[in-house]
N, C-alpha and C positions, 0 to 999 in steps of 0.2 A: 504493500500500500504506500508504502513510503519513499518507494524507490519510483512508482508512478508518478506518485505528486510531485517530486524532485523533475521529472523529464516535463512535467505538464510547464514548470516555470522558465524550462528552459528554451529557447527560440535558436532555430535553424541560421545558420549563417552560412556566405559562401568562402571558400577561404582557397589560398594560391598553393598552389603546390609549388616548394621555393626546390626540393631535389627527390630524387627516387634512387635509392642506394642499391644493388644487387647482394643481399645476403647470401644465400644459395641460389643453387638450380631453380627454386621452386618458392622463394621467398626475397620480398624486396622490403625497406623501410619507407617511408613517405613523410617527409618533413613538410609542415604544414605552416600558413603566416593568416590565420585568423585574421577578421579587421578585431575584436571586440571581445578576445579571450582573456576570461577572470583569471587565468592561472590556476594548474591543478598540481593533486598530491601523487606523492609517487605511492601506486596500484590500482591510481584510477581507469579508469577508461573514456571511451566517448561513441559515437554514433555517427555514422556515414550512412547517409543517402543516395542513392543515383536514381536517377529519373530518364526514363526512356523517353524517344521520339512520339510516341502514340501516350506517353502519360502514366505508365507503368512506373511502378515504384520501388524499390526493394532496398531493406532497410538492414544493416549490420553492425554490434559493438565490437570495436576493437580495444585489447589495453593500450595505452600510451606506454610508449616505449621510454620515453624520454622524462629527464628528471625535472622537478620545481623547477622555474627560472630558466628553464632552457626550453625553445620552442615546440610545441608539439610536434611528436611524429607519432605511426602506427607501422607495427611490420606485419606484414598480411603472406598468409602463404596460399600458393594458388590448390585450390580443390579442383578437381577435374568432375565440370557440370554443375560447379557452382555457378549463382547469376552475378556476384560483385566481383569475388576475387579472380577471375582468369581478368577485368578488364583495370583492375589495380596494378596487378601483377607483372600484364603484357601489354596495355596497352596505352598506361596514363605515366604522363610526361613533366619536368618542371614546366613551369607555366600554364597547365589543365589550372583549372578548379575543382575543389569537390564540397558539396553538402556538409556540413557536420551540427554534431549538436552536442555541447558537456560544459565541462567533464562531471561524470554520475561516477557513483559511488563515495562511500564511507565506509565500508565495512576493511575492506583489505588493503590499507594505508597503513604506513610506516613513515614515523618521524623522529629525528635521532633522540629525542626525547623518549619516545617508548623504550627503552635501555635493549638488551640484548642477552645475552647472545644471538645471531639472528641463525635458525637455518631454515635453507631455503631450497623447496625439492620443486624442479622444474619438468616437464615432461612435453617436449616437442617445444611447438610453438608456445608452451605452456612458461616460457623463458623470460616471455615481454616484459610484463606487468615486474617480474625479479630484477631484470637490467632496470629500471627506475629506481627500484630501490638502492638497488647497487650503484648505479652512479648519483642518486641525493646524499648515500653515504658520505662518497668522496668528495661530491662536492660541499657538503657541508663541514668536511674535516672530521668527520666523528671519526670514534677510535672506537666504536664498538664491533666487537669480532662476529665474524656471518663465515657460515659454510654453503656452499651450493652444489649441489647434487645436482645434475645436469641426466636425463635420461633421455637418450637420442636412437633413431634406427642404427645411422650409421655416423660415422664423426664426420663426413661435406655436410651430411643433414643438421649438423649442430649448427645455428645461430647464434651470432656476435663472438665464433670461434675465438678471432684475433683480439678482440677488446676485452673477453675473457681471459683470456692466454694472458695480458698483460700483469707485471706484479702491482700489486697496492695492500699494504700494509694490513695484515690482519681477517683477511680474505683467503680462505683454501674452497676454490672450485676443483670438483673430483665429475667422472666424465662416467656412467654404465653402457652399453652401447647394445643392443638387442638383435639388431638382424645381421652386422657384418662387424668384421674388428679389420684393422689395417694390419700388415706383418708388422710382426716384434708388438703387438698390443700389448698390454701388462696394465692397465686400469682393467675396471668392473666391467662385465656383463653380464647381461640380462638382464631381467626385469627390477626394478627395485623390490624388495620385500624386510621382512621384519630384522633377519638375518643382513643383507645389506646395510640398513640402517642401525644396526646395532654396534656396526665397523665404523660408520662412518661420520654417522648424526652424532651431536651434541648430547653428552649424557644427561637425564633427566635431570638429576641434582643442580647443572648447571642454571635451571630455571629458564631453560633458553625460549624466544619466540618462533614458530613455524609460522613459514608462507607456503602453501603447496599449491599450484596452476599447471592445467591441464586437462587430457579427457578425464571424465568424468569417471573411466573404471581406474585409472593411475591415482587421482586426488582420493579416491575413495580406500584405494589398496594401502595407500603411503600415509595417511591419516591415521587408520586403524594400525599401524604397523607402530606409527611414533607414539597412539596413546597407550598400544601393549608396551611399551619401554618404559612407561610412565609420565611420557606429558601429558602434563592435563589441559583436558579438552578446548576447553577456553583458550590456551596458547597457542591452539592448533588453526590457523585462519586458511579459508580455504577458496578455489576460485576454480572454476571450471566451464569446460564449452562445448559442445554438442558437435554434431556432421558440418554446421554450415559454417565453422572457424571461429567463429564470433563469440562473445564471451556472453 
């Protein structure tokens, strides 16, 4: 109820597409320059529009990618037979426009205030909404220590590989990889589970916070798995999204 009344206030704008980045094969970023953006939290999201020749509409939330204070972007991966993302993906250019409307949410927001330890279990695209926080971290100089669990098919398919890769202080990203390993692999694979996160996640005593995004059977599986370790449930925030990308 409260998440509709939050979109009823909010009004549609058109805004420029300032660059479109190549992530993967099958994923791009899309930096956006609003006329009339409030500025949002990092794990928010937002809403894109597209509107056909004949009047057809088709509506999608993506997480913002990008931290407080730095201009929205969304990274969008293409679905084969989806109606938005193949023309994100292939076919929208800097200088397009596109629809949007936010930023929504409250629930899955971090601010360096909320103390830590953070860990943070990502699963595909399920990364976005994490790089926000991961870089408000940095740029806010906080010193609080984050783990990130990154679950991917295969490591091309991992997004923000090299901005990941990078060192920043207090930060250990660990990588599972599920349908292919590269020769000489030596990180995790497979699926995340209770036993993975028992290696890897924050021990309970630490009192640590979880972020968990992704499909909805990953957020479900890695939830359950961190409150059998003993987080409790309330420090377990969770964020998830269905067949058509969008959250």
């Amino acid at each position: 109820m409260a998440r509709t009344a939050l979109r009823r206030r909010l009004t549609w704008q058109t805004a420029a597409v300032t660059s479109v980045t190549r992530e993967t094969a099958s994923v791009v970023t899309i930096q956006l320059d609003p006329p009339a953006w409030p500025g949002h939290r990092a794990g928010q999201h937002l809403d894109v529009r597209l509107t056909a020749e004949d009047g057809y509409t088709a509506e999608r939330e993506y997480s913002i990618a990008s931290a407080p204070g730095e201009p929205p972007a969304i990274t969008v991966e293409r679905l084969e037979g989806g109606e938005v993302s193949p023309y994100l993906t292939g076919e929208l250019r800097a200088g397009d426009e596109l629809e949007l409307r936010g930023p929504v949410g409250g629930y899955f927001v971090w601010e360096p205030g909320d103390g830590g330890p953070l860990m943070l279990l990502a699963g595909g695209s399920g990364i976005v909404p994490l790089r926000s926080i991961l870089r408000h971290r940095h740029r806010t100089g906080s010193d609080v220590p984050a783990r990130l669990l990154y679950s991917s098919r295969t490591l091309p398919d991992a997004i923000y590989r090299d901005e990941l890769g990078q060192r920043h202080d207090g930060v250990q990203v660990s990588y599972t990889l599920t349908r292919g390993q590269p020769p000489g692999w030596t990180g995790h694979t497979g699926r995340i589970n209770q036993a993975l996160l028992a290696e890897v996640a924050w021990p309970a005593k630490a009192r640590p916070l979880a972020y968990i995004c992704g499909p909805t059977s990953f957020v479900e599986t890695a939830a359950a798995a961190l409150v059998g370790l003993g987080y409790p449930p309330e420090q377990v925030k969770t964020e998830r999204f269905g067949a058509t990308g969008g959250h």
